[in-house]
C-alpha positions as CSV (number, residue, x, y, z in Angstrom):
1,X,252.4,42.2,185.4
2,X,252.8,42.1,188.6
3,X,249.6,41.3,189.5
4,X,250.2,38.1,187.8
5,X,253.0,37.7,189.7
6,X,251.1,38.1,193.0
7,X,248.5,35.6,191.9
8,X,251.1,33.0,191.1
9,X,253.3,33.3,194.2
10,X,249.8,33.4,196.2
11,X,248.4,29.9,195.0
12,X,251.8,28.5,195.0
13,X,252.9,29.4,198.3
14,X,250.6,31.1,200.4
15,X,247.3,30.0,199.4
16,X,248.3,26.7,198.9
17,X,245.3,24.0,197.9
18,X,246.8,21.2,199.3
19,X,248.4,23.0,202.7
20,X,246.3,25.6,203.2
21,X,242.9,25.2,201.8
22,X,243.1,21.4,202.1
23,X,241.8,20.7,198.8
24,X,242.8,17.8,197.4
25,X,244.0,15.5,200.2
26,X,243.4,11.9,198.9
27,X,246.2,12.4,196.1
28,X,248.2,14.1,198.4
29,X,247.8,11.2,200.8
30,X,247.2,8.7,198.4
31,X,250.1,9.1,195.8
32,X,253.0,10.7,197.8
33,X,254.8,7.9,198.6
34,X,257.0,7.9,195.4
35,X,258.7,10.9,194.3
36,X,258.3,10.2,190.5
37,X,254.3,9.1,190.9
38,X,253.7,11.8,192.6
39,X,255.6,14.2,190.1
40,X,253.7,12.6,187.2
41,X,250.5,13.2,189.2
42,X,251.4,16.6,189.8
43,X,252.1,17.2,186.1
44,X,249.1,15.8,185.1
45,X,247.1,18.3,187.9
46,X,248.8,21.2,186.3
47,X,247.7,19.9,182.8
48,X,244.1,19.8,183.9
49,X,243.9,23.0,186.0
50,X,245.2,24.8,183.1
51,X,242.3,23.4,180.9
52,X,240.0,23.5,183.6
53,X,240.9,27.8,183.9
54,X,240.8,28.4,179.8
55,X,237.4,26.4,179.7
56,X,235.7,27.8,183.3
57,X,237.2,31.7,181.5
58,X,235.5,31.0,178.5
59,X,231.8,29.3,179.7
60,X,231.5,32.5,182.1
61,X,232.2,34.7,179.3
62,X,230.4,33.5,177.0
63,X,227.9,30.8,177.9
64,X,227.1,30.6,181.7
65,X,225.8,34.6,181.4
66,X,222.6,33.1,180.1
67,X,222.3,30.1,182.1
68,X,224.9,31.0,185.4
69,X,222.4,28.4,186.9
70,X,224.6,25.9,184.6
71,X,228.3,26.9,186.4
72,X,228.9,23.7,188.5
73,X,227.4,21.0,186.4
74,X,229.5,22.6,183.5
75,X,233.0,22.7,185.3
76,X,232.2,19.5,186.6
77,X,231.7,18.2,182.7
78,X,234.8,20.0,182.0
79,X,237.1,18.5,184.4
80,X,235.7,14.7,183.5
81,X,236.4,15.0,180.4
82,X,240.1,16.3,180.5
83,X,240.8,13.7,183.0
84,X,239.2,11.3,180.6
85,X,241.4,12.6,177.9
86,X,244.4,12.5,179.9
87,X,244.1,9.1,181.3
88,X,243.8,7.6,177.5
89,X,247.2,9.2,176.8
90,X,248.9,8.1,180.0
91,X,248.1,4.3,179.5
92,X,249.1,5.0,175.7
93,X,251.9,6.9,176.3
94,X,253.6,4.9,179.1
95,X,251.4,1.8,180.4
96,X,253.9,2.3,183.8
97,X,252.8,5.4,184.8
98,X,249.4,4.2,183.8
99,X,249.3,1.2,186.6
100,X,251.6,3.2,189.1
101,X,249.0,6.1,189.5
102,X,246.4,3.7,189.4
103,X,242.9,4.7,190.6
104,X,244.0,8.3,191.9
105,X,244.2,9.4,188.1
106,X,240.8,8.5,187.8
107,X,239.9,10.0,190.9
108,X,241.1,13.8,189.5
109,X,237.9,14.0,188.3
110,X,236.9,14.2,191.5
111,X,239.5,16.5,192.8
112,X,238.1,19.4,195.0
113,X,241.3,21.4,194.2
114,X,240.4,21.4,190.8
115,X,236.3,21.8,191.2
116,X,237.5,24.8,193.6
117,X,240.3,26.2,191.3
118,X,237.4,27.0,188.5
119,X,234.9,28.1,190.8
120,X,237.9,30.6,192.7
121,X,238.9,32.1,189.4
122,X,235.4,32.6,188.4
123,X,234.4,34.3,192.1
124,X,237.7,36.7,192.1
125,X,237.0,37.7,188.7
126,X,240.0,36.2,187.2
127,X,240.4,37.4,183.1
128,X,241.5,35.0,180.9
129,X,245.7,35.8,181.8
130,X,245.0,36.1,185.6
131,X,242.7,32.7,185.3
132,X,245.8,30.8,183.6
133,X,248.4,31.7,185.8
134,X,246.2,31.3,188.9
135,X,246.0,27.9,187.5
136,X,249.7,27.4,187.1
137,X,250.4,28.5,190.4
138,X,247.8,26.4,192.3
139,X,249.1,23.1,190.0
140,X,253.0,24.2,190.9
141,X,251.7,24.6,194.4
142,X,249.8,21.0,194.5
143,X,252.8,19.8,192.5
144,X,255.0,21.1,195.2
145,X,253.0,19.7,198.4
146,X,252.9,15.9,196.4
147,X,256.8,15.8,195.5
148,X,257.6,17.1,199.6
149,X,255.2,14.9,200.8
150,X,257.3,11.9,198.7
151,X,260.3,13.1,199.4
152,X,259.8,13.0,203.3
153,X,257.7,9.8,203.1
154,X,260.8,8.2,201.0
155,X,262.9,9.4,203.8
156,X,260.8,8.7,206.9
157,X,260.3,4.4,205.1
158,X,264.0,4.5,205.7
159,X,264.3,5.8,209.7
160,X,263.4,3.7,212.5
161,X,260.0,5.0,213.4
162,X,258.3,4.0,216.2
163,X,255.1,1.0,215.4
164,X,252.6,3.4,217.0
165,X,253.2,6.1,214.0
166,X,254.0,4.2,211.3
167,X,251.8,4.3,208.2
168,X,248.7,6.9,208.4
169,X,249.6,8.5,211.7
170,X,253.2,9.6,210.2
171,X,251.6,10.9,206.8
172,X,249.1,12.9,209.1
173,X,251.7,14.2,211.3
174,X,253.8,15.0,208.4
175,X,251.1,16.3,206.6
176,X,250.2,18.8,209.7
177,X,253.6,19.9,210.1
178,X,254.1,20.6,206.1
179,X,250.7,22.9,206.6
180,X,252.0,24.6,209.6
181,X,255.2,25.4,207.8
182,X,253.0,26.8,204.6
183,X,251.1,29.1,206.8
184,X,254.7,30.8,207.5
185,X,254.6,32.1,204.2
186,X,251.5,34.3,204.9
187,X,253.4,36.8,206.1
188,X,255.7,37.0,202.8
189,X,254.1,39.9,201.5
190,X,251.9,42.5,203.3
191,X,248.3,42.5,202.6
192,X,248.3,38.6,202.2
């Protein structure tokens, strides 16, 4: 048990995909400048990281032993299709969400954080349990890195910024410092 708890606090905090690995920046760029977009989006991340874990546990196990040659090209299929799935039940479920997210839901498919959260769990060794919460904790963690990237975007659209940093320059510079302040939680346990 509390390995799992290690794993989880590790991918949401200290491993971070979006701060610390930097997996997964045009989302993070690209929809953080809502707080409720970029809390859908982070929902729907979690969604298919948790899919993307249970299949990636199951092919190793039982069908990429033959053919390990397979492993990419397979997650790859994986994560398409969940997306896929996914995006028909956003724009039938709620047509707003649908057009506010735009082409970044699409664009999960091509999401290194999720790409690298299946080929992580499958390089540590992760079991089925450890593979699921690693998920969890690197979605809660992406989630995380979206909704303070809104919520400081939200807050810097109303200051009187400078014209020089306005638009990509400030999300950089926020972006940077959010990292930096990530890297802080390294030290939270020993042995990170």
């Amino acid at each position: 048990m509390n390995d799992l708890v290690w794993i989880f606090i590790s991918a949401l905090l200290i491993n971070n995909f979006v701060l610390s690995y930097f997996l997964g920046l045009c989302p993070f760029l690209g929809v953080s400048s809502r707080l409720d977009t970029a809390f859908r989006l982070g929902l729907a991340n979690i969604f298919v990281m948790l899919i993307t874990a249970l299949c990636a546990w199951l092919l190793n196990t039982y069908v990429l032993i033959y053919a390990p040659y397979l492993r990419l090209i397979s997650f790859i299929v994986v994560i398409a299709s969940t997306v896929q799935f996914i995006e028909m039940v956003i724009k039938r479920l709620s047509p707003a969400l649908f057009r506010a997210l735009g082409i970044f839901l699409p664009l999960i498919t091509t999401n290194c954080a999720i790409l690298g959260l299946a080929i992580f769990a499958t390089n540590r060794g992760y079991g089925l349990a450890e593979g699921l919460v690693f998920a969890l904790g690197a979605g809660a963690g992406f989630t995380l890195a979206l909704v303070l990237m809104a919520g400081i975007r939200e807050e810097v659209a109303l200051a009187d910024v400078p014209v020089l940093l306005r638009g990509t320059a400030m999300n950089l510079i926020i972006a940077g410092i959010l990292s930096m302040a990530f890297m802080g939680f390294a030290g939270l346990f020993s042995g990170a």
